[in-house]
N, C-alpha and C positions, 0 to 999 in steps of 0.2 A: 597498844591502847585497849581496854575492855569495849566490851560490844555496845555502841551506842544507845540509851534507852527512847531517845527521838532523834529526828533527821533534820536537818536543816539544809534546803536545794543551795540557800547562797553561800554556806561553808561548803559544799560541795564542789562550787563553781571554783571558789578559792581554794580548794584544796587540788582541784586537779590544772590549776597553771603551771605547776609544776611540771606537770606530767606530760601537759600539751606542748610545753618549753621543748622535753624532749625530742616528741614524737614529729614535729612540724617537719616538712622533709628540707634539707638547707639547699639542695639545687632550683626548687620551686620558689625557696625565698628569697634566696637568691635571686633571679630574675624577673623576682616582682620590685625588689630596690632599686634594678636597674633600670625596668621600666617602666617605673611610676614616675611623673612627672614631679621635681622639689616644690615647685611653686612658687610664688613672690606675693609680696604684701596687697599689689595690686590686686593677683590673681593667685589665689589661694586653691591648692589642688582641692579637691568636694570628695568623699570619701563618706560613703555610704555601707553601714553596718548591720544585717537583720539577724535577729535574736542576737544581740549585742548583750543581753546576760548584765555582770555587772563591771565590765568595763575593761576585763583581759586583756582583750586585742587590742585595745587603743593602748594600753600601755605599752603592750610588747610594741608595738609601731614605736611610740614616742622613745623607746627606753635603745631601741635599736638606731633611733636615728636615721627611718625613713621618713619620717613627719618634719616637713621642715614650717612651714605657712599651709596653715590645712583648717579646712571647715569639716570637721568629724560629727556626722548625722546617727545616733546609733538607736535603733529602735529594737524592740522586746513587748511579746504581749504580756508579760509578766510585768506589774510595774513594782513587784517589790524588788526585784531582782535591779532596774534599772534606777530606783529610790537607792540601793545598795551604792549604784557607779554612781551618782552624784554625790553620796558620802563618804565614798572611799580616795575619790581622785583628788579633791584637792590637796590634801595631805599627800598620797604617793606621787603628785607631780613637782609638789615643794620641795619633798626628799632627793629629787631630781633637776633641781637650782630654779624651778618656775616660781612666778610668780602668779597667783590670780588677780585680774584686771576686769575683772567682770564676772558676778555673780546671781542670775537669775535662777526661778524654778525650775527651766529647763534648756538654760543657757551658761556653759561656761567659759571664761575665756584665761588662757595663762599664757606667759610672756616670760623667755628666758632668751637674753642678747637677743637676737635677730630672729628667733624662733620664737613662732605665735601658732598657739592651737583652740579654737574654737569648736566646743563640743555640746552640742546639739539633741538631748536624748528626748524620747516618747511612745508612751507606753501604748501600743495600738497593734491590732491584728493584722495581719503581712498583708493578706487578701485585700482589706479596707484601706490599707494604706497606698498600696499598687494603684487601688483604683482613685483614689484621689492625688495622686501625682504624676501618673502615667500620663505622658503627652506635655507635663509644663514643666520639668526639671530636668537635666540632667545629669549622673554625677561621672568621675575620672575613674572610680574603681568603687567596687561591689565585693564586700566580702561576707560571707556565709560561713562561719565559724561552727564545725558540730551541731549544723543544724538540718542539711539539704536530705537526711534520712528523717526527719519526722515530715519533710511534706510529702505531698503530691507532684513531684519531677514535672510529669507531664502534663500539668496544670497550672503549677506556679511557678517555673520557669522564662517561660514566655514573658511574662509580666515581670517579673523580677529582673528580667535582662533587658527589656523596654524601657527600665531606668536610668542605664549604663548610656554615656554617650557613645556617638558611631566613633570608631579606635580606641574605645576606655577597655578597662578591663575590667577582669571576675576576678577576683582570689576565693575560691570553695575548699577550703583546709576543712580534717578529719571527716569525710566522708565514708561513714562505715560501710566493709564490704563481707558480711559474711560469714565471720569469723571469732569467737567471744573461746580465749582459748582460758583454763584455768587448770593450774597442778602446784601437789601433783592429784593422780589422780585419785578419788574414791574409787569408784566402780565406774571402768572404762564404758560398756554400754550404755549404763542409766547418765552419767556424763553427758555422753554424744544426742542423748535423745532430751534430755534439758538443754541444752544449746539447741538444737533443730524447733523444739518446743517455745524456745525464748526468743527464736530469731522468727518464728511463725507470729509470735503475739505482734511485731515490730510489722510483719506485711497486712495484716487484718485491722491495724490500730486506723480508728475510725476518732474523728472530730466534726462535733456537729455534722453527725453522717455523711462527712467526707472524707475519702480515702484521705490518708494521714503515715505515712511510713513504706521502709522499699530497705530488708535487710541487705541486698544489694546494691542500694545507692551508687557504690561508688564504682562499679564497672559497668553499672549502666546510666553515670553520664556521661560517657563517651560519643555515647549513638546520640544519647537528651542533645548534647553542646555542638556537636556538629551539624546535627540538623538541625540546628536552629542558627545555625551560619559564626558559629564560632568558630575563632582559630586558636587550635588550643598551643601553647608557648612552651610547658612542660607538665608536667604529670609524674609524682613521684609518690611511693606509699610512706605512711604517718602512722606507724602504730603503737599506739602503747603500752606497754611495757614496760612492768610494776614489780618489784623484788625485791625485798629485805637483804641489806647490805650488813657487815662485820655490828654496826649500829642503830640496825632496826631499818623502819622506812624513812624514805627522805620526807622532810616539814612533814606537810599533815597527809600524806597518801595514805598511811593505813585508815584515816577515816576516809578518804576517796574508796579505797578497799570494799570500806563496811557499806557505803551506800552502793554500789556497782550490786558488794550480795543483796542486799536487802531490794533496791531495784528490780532482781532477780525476782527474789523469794514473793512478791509483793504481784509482778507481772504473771507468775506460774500456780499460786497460794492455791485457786480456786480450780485448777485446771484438771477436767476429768479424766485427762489420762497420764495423771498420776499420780501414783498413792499417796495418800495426803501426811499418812506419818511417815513413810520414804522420803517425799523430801524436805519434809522439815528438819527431821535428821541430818540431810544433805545441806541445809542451809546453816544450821548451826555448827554442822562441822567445815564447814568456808568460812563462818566467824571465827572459829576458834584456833583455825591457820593462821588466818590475819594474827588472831593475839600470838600467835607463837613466833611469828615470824616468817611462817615457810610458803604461804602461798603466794605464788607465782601467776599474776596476771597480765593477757596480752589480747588486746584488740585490734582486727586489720583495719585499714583503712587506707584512704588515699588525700594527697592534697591535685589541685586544680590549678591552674593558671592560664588563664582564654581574653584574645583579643578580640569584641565584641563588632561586629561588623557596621 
């Protein structure tokens, strides 16, 4: 595909379920199927979502057929993103024999045989919402989808697992560790020192002047979850892993592609150590692999799975 002349984050989001389809690790999701609790009509498993984005992971649940009777809460400080999942679901859950039985602004409810899912979205700051629910709710599992590297680990943690009941679980899938590989290569040094350079922007990244990012993340929740008295279940890496096949990319990754470079180019643009026509150079010739077909991209990462004490 030619190089994008604007970006759009919720084609983005859609563009890499694909990719996240792949990279989830199956022995971690595994063991979250097995145990999460199915639920009953009575007693509807609660299933709580932060930066739920526009709606991916509740599908992948529903479509996988771990959601059996479930009240799905999914919250995002983006609300276009979360305006997205309440436009997109009713249709992809129809496609899927549901029926919708209930349609409010931030209520939906669909019904397929004996299977009922009740999905719950709102558009609210993680910080503000912890602290208005902490202490009166609690839910079965907690999942953090591609999100636990833009916070602050050792600040919002605590409260984010203060939601979880005592025996619920965490699911914390693609938590980035480190790692942003791209080929092949331009020039091996100026490479390595854009990446070290990209993954520095991800530790400094400040919100409303608070720490905000940890290109580490994901091997430093190990120390985060245990000392905070979790028991973690299993632990497998997630990475993905992006390649033009005999047919070009799969759906729409090479536009996932073009926003990763432009993400890049957009986080380093202004950065004074280094030459500004160097790497805009650098950035057009990563766009113009994408159109060729040859760039080869791969993210580390890690999934989670912890039983909350």
């Amino acid at each position: 595909m030619p190089i994008p002349t604007s970006y759009s984050f919720t084609r983005y989001l859609a563009a890499k379920k694909s990719v996240d389809d792949r990279a989830l690790n199956q022995r971690v999701w595994d063991h979250l199927t097995r145990a999460l609790p199915r639920g009953t009509p009575a007693a509807p498993v609660a299933v709580l979502e932060v930066g739920a984005g526009i709606g991916t992971m509740v599908e992948r649940l529903v479509e996988r057929e771990v959601l059996h009777h479930a009240t799905y809460t999914a919250i995002d400080a983006d609300p276009d993103t979360l305006s997205a999942c309440r436009h997109r679901l009713p249709t992809w859950m129809n496609g899927r024999g549901f029926d919708q039985v209930e349609q409010a602004s931030t209520r939906q409810r669909f019904r397929h045989g004996r299977r009922e899912i009740v999905v719950e979205t709102e558009a609210i700051d993680l910080q503000r919402f912890v602290a208005r629910r902490e202490g009166k709710e609690a839910w079965d599992l907690l999942i953090a989808h591609a999100v636990l590297d833009e916070v602050d680990l050792p600040t919002a943690l605590p409260g984010l697992l203060s939601l979880v009941r005592p025996g619920g679980l965490c699911y914390f899938s693609l938590a980035f560790d480190g790692a942003t590989i791209l080929q092949p290569d331009i020039d091996p040094a100026f490479d390595a020192e854009i990446e070290r350079l990209y993954h520095h922007t991800m530790d400094c990244r400040r919100i409303d002047g608070c720490a905000s990012g940890d290109s580490q993340t994901g091997r430093h929740l190990f120390g985060h979850l245990r000392n905070l008295g979790v028991e973690l279940l299993e632990v497998g890496s997630s990475d993905w892993v992006v390649f033009a096949g005999a047919d070009g990319y799969r759906d729409d990754e090479a536009y996932f592609l073009h926003f990763i470079v432009h993400t890049m180019g957009t986080a380093l643009g202004d950065h004074p150590g280094l030459p500004a026509d160097r790497f805009t150079a650098w950035i057009a010739e990563r766009h113009a692999q994408i159109e060729r077909g040859s760039l080869v991209y791969v993210a580390h990462q890690l999934d989670f799975l912890g039983r909350v004490s």
